[in-house]
C-alpha positions as a Markdown table, in Angstrom:
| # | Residue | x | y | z |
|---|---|---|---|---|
| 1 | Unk | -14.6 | 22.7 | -8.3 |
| 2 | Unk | -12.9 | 20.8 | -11.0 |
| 3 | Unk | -10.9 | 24.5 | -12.2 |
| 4 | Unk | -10.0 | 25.1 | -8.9 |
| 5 | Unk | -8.5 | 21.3 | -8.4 |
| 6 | Unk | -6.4 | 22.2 | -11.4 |
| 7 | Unk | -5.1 | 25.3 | -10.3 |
| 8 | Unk | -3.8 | 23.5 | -7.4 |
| 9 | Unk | -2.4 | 20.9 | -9.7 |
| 10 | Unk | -0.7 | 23.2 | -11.7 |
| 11 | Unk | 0.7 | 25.7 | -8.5 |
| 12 | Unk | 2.1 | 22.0 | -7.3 |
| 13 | Unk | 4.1 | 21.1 | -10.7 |
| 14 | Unk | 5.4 | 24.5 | -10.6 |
| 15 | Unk | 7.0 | 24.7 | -7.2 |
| 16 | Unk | 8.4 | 21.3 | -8.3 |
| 17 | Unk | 10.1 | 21.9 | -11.5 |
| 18 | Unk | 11.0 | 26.0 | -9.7 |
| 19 | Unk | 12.7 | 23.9 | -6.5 |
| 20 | Unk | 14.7 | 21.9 | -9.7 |
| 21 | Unk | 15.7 | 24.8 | -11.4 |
| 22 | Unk | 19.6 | 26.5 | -11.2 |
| 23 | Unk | 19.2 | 28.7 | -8.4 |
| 24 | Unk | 20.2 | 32.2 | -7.3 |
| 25 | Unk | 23.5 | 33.7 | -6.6 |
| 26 | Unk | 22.3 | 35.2 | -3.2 |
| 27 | Unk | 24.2 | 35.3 | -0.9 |
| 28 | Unk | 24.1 | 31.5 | 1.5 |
| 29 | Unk | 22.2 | 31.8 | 4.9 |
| 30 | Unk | 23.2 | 29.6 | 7.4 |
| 31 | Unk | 19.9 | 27.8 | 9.0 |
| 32 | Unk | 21.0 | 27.1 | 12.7 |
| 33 | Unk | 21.0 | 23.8 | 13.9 |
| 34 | Unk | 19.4 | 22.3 | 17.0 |
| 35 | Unk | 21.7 | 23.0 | 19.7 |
| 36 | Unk | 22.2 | 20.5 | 22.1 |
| 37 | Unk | 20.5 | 20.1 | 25.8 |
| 38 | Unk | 22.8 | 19.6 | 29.1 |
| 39 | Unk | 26.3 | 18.7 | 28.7 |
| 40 | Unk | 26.0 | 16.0 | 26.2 |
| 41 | Unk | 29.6 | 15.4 | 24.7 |
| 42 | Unk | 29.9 | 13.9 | 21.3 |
| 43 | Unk | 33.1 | 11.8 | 19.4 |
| 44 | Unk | 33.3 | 13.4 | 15.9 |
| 45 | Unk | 31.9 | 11.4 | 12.6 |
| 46 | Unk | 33.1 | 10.0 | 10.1 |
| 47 | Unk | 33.4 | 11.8 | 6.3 |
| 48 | Unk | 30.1 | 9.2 | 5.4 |
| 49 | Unk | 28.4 | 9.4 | 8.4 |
| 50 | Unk | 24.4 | 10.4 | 8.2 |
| 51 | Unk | 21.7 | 9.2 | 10.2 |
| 52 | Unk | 18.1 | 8.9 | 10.7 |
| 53 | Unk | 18.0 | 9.9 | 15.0 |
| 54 | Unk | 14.4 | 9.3 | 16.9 |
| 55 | Unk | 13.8 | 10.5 | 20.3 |
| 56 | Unk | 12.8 | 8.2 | 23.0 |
| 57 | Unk | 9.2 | 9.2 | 24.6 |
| 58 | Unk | 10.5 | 8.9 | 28.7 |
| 59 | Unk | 10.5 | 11.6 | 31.5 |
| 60 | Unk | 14.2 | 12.6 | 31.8 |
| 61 | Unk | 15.1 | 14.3 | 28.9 |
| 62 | Unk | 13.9 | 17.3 | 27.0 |
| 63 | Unk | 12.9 | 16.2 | 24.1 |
| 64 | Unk | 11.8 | 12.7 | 25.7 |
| 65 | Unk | 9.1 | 14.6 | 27.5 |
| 66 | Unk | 8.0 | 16.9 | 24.5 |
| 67 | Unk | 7.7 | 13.9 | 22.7 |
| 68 | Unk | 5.8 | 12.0 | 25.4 |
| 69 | Unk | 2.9 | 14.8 | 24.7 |
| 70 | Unk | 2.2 | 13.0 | 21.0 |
| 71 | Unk | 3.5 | 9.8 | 21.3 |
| 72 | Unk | 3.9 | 7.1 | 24.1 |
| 73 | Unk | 6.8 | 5.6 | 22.0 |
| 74 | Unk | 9.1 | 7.8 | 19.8 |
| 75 | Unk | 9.2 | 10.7 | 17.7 |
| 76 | Unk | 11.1 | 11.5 | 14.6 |
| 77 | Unk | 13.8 | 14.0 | 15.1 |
| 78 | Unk | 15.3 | 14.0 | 11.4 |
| 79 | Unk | 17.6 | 12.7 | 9.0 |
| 80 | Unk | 21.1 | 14.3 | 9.9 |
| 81 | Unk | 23.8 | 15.3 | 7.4 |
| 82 | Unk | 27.2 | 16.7 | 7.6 |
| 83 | Unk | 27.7 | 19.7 | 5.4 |
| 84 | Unk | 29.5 | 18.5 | 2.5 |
| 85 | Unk | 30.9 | 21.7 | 1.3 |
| 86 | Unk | 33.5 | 21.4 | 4.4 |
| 87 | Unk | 36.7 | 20.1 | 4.1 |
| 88 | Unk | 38.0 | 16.1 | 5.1 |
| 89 | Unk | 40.7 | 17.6 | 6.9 |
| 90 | Unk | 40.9 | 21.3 | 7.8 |
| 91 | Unk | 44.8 | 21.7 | 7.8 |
| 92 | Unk | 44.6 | 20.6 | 4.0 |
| 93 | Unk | 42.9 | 23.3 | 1.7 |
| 94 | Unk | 43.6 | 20.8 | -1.6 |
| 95 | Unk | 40.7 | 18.7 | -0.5 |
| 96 | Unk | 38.1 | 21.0 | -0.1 |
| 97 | Unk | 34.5 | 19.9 | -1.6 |
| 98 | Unk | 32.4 | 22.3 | -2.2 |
| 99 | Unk | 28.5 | 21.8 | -3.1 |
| 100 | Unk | 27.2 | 24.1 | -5.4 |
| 101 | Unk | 23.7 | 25.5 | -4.8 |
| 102 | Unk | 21.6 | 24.3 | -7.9 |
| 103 | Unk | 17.9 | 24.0 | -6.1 |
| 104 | Unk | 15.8 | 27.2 | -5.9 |
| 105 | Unk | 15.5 | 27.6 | -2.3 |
| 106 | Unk | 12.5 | 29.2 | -1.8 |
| 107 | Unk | 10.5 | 26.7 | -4.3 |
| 108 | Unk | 12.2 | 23.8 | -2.4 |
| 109 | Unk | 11.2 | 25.1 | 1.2 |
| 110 | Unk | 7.2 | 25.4 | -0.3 |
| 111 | Unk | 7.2 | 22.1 | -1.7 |
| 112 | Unk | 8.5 | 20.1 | 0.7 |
| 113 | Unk | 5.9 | 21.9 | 3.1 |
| 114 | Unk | 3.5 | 21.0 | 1.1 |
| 115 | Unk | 4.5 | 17.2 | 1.2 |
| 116 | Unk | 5.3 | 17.1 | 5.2 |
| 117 | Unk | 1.9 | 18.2 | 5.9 |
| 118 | Unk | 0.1 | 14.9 | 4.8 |
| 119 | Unk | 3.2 | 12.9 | 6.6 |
| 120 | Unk | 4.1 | 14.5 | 9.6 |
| 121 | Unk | 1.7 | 12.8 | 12.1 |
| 122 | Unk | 2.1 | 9.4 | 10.0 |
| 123 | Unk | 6.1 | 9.3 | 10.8 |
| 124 | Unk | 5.6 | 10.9 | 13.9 |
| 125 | Unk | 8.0 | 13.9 | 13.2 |
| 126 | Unk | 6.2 | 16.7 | 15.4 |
| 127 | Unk | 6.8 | 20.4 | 15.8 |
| 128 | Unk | 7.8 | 20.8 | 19.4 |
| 129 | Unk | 8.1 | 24.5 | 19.6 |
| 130 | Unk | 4.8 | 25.3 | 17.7 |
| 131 | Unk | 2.2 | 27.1 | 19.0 |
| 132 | Unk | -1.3 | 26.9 | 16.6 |
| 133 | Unk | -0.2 | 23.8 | 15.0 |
| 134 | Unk | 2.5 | 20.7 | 15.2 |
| 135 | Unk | 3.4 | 21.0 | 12.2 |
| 136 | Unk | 5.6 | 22.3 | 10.1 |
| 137 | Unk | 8.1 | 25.1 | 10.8 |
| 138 | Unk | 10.1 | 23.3 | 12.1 |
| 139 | Unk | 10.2 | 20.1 | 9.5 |
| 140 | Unk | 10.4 | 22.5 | 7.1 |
| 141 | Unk | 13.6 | 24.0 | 9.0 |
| 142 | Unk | 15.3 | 20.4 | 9.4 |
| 143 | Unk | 15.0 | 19.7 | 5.8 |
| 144 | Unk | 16.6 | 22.6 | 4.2 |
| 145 | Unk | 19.7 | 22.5 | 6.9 |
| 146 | Unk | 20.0 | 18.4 | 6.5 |
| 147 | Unk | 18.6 | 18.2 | 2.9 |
| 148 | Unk | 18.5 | 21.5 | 1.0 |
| 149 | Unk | 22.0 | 23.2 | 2.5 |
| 150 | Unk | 24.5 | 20.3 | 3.6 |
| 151 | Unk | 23.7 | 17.9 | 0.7 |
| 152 | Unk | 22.1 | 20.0 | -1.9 |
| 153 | Unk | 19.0 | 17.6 | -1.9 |
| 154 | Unk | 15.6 | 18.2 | -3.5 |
| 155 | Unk | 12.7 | 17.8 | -1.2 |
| 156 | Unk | 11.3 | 14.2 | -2.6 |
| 157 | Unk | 14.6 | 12.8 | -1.8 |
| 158 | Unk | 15.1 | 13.8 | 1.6 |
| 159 | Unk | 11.5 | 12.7 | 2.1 |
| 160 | Unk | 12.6 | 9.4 | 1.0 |
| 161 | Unk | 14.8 | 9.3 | 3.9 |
| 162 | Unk | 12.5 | 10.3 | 6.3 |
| 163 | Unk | 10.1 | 7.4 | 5.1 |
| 164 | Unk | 12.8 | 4.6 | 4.9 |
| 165 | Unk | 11.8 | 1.8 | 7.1 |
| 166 | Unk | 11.9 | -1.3 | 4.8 |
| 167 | Unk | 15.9 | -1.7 | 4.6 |
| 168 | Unk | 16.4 | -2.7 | 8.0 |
| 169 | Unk | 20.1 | -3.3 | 7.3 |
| 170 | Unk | 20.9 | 0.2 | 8.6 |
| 171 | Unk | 22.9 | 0.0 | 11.5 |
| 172 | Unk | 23.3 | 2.0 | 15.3 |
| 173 | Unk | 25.5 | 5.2 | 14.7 |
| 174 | Unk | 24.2 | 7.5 | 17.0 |
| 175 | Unk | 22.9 | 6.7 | 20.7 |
| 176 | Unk | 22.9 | 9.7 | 23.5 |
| 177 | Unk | 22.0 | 8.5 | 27.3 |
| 178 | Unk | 22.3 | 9.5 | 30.9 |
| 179 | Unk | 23.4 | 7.6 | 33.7 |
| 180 | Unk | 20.7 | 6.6 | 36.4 |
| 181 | Unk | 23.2 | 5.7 | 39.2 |
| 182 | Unk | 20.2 | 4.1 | 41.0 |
| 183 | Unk | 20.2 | 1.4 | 38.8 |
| 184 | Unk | 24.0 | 1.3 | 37.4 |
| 185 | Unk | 22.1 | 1.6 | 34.2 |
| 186 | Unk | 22.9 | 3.8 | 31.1 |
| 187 | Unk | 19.3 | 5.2 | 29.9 |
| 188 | Unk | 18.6 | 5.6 | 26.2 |
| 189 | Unk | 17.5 | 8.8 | 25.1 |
| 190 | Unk | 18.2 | 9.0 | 21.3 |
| 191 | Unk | 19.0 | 6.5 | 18.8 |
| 192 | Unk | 19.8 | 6.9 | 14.8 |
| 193 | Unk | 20.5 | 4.6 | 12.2 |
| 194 | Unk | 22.7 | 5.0 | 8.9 |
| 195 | Unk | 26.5 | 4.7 | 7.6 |
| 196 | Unk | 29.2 | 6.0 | 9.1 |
| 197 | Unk | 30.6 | 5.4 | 12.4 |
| 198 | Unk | 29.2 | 5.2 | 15.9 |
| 199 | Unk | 28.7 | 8.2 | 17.6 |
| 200 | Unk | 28.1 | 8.4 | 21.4 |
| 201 | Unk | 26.7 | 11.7 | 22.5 |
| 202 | Unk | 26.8 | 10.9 | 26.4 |
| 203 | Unk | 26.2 | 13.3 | 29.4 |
| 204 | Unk | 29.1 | 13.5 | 31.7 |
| 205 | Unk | 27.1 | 11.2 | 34.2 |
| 206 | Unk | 27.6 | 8.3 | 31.5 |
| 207 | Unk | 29.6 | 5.5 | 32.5 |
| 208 | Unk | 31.4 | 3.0 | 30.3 |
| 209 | Unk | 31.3 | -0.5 | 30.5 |
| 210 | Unk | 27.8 | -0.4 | 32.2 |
| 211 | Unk | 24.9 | -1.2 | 30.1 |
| 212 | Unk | 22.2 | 0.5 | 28.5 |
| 213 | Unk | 19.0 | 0.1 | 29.0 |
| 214 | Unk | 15.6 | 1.2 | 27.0 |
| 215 | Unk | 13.5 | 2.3 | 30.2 |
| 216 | Unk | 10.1 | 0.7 | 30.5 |
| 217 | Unk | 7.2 | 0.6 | 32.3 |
| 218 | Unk | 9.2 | -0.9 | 35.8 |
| 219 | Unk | 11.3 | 2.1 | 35.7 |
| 220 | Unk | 7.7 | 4.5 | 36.4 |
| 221 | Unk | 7.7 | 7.6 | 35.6 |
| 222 | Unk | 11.1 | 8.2 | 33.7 |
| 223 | Unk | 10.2 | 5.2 | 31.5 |
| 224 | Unk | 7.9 | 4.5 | 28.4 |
| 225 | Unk | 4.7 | 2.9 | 30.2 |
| 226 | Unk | 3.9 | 0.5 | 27.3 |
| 227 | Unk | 7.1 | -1.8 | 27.1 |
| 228 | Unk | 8.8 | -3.5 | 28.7 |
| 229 | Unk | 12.6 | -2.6 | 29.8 |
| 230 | Unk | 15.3 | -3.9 | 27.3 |
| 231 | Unk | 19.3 | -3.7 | 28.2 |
| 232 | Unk | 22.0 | -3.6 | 26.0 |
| 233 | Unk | 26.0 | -4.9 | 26.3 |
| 234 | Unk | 27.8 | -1.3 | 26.1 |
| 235 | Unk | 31.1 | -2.6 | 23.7 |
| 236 | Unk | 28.2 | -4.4 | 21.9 |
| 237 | Unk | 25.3 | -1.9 | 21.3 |
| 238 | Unk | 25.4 | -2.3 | 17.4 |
| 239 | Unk | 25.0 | -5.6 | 16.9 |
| 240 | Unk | 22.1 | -5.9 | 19.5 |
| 241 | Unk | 20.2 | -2.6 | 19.6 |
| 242 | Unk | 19.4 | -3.1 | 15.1 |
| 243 | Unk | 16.9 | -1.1 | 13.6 |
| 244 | Unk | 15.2 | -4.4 | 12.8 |
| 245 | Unk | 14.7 | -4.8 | 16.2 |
| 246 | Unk | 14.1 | -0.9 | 17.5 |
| 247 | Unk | 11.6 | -0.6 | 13.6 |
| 248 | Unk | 9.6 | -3.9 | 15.4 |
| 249 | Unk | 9.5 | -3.3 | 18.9 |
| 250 | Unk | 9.0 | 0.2 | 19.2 |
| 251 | Unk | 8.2 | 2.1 | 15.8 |
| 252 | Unk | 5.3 | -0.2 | 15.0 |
| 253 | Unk | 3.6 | -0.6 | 18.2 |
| 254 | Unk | 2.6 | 3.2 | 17.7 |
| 255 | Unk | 2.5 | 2.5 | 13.7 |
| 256 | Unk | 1.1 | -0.5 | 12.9 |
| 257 | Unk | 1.6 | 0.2 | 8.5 |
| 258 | Unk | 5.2 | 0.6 | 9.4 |
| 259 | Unk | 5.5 | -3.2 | 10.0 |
| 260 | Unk | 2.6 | -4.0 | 6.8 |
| 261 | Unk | 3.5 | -5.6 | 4.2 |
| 262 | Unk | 3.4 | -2.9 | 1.3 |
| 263 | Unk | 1.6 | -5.4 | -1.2 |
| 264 | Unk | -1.2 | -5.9 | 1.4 |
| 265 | Unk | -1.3 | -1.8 | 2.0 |
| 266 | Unk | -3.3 | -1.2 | -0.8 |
| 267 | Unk | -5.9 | -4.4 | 0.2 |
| 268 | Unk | -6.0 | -3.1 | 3.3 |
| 269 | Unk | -7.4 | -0.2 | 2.8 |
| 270 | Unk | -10.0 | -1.2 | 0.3 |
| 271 | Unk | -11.5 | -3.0 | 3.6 |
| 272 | Unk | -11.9 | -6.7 | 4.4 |
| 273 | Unk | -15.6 | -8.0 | 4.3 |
| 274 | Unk | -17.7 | -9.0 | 7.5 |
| 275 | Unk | -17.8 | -12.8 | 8.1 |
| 276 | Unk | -21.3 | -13.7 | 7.7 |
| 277 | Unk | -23.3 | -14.5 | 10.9 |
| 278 | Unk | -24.3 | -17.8 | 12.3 |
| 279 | Unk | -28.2 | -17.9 | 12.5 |
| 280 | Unk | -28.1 | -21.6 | 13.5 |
| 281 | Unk | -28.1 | -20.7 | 17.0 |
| 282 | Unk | -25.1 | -24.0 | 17.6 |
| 283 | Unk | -22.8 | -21.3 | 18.5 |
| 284 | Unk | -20.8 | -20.8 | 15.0 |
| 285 | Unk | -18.4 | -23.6 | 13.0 |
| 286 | Unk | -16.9 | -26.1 | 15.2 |
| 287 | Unk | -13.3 | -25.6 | 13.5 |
| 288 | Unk | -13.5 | -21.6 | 13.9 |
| 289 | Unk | -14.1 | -22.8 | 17.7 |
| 290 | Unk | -11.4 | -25.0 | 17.7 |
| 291 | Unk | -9.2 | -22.1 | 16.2 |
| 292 | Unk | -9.9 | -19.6 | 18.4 |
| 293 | Unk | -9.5 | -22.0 | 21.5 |
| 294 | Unk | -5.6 | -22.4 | 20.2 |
| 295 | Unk | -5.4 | -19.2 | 20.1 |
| 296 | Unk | -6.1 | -17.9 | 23.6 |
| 297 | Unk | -4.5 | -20.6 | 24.9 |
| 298 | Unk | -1.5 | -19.4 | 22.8 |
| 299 | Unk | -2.1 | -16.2 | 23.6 |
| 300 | Unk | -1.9 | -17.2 | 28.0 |
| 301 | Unk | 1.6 | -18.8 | 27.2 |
| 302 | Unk | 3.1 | -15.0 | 25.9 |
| 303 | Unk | 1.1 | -13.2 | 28.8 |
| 304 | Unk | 2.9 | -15.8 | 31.4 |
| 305 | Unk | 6.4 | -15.5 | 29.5 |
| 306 | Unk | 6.2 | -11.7 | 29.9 |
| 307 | Unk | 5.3 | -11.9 | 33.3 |
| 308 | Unk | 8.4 | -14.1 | 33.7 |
| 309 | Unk | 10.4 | -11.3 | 32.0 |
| 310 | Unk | 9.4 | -8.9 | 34.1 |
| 311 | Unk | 9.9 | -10.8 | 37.7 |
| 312 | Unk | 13.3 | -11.9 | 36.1 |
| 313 | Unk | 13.9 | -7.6 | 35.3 |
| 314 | Unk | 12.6 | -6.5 | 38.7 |
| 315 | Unk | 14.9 | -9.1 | 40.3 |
| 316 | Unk | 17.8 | -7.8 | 39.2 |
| 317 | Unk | 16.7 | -4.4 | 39.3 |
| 318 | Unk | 16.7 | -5.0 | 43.1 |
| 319 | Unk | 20.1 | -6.4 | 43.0 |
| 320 | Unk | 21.4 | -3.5 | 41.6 |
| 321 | Unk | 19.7 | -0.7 | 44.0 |
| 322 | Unk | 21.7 | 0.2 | 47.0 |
| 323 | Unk | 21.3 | 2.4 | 49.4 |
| 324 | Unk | 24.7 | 4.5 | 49.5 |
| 325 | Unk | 26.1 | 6.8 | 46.3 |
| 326 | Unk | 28.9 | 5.4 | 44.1 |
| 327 | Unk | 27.6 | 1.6 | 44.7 |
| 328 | Unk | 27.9 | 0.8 | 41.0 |
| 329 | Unk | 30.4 | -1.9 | 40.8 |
| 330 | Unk | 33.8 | -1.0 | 38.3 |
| 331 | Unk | 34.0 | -2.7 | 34.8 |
């Protein structure tokens, strides 16, 4: 057993130092990206634009309803490049930059499979078009168009992106929606956060000035069940819809360790030890009692404060639905 552990060990080490090495001069093959679903149009980004994009679990979209089948809440899409061997401005051959190929791409394709297989159902970055398993042609695929080909990145790196939820300075620059005209509402279907500028990637139905809105349990089937609904100011998307909040709200409801303090990770899994019974028979310590009486009476406060919420969201939801097409007011 111990041989064979070692073997493993040393095929590992290999495929890492090979995916490191100077590679080939084969000729490049493009890997096709995603294309996109409906008539989404996009504005173009900017030279230092890259972003880390999630799907929205909700029943409108494509991908929101694949994704609903593993997770109530989100799913990791990937971390999106631009190709960095493409010139700033096409007009102007002077400024070309061209990336040379110095990672062995086969090596770099086996290793990083080998590390998406333990993390794929932790980040929540599923396989949609599989058929045995969720995992992990198609994680593989994203990482050497985003990682291997546009930015010449080994596959620890790009993993490292994938996994980077404790700078929660990253701001909004990529949100796609659709327009539900029953509400005058702009529905969130994507979201990504990184440098670079914002990109919209709207379907035609889209309509400025009117806000978003993260669709929640009110909005029934076309909405994520376990939230409740959030709307955003249109012109002012970036400062409020933050990946501190969207990390908080959303990614650790479904992943509790995202939100875990990384010190207390470790303790955490070692286990915590089971308070010892009371064999007194008075009914356990009077301050525990105490205690746990402020706590559920804490705990009735936040219950009535999101029932609030929610009469206060269905009241205006009823404001806004008419009858008649083309109701939604002009901004």
């Amino acid at each position: 057993m111990k041989i064979a552990y070692f073997v493993i060990f040393v095929l590992q080490a290999a495929l890492f130092n090979l995916c490191n090495a100077a590679g080939d001069d084969d000729e490049f093959v493009l890997i096709e990206a995603d294309q996109g679903v409906g008539e989404f149009s996009v504005n173009p980004a900017s030279p230092d634009w890259a972003s880390l994009l999630f799907w929205i679990s909700n029943g409108i979209s494509t991908f929101g309803i694949k994704c609903r089948r593993f997770s109530k809440y989100y799913c990791l899409d990937a971390y999106h490049t631009q190709d960095s061997r493409t010139v700033d401005d096409p007009g102007d051959t002077s400024v070309e930059r061209v990336t040379a190929q110095t990672l062995n791409e086969e090596a770099c394709e086996a290793w990083f499979r080998i590390l998406i297989e333990s993390k794929w159902s932790q980040i929540n970055m599923v396989d949609f078009y599989f058929k045995n398993a969720p995992c992990c042609t198609m994680q593989v695929n994203k990482y050497m168009f985003h990682g291997w080909q546009n930015q010449n990145m080994n596959p620890d790196d790009y993993m490292a992106k994938l996994i980077d939820y404790e700078n929660e300075d990253k701001p909004l620059n990529f949100i796609a929606a659709h327009f539900l005209d029953e509400f005058c509402l702009n529905m969130i279907l994507d979201v990504g956060f990184g440098p670079g500028n914002l990109r919209r990637d709207h379907t035609v139905s889209v309509k400025e000035g009117y806000p978003y809105v993260l669709a929640g349990h009110d909005f029934g089937d076309i909405g994520n069940s376990e939230i409740n609904s959030k709307t955003f100011d249109y012109e002012n998307i970036r400062e409020e819809l933050t990946f501190h909040w969207f990390k908080h709200n959303i990614m650790c409801l479904d992943n509790p360790w995202i939100c875990e303090d990384p010190k207390n990770r470790k303790k955490s899994k070692q286990g915590k030890k089971e308070p010892k019974k009371d064999k007194s028979g008075k009914g356990g310590n009077k301050k525990k009692n105490r205690r746990r009486n402020k706590d559920e009476a804490s705990t009735s406060k936040k219950t009535e404060f999101r029932r609030r919420h929610l009469r206060e969201f269905r009241s205006r939801k009823r404001h806004l639905k008419y009858s008649h097409l083309n109701h939604c007011p002009r901004f």
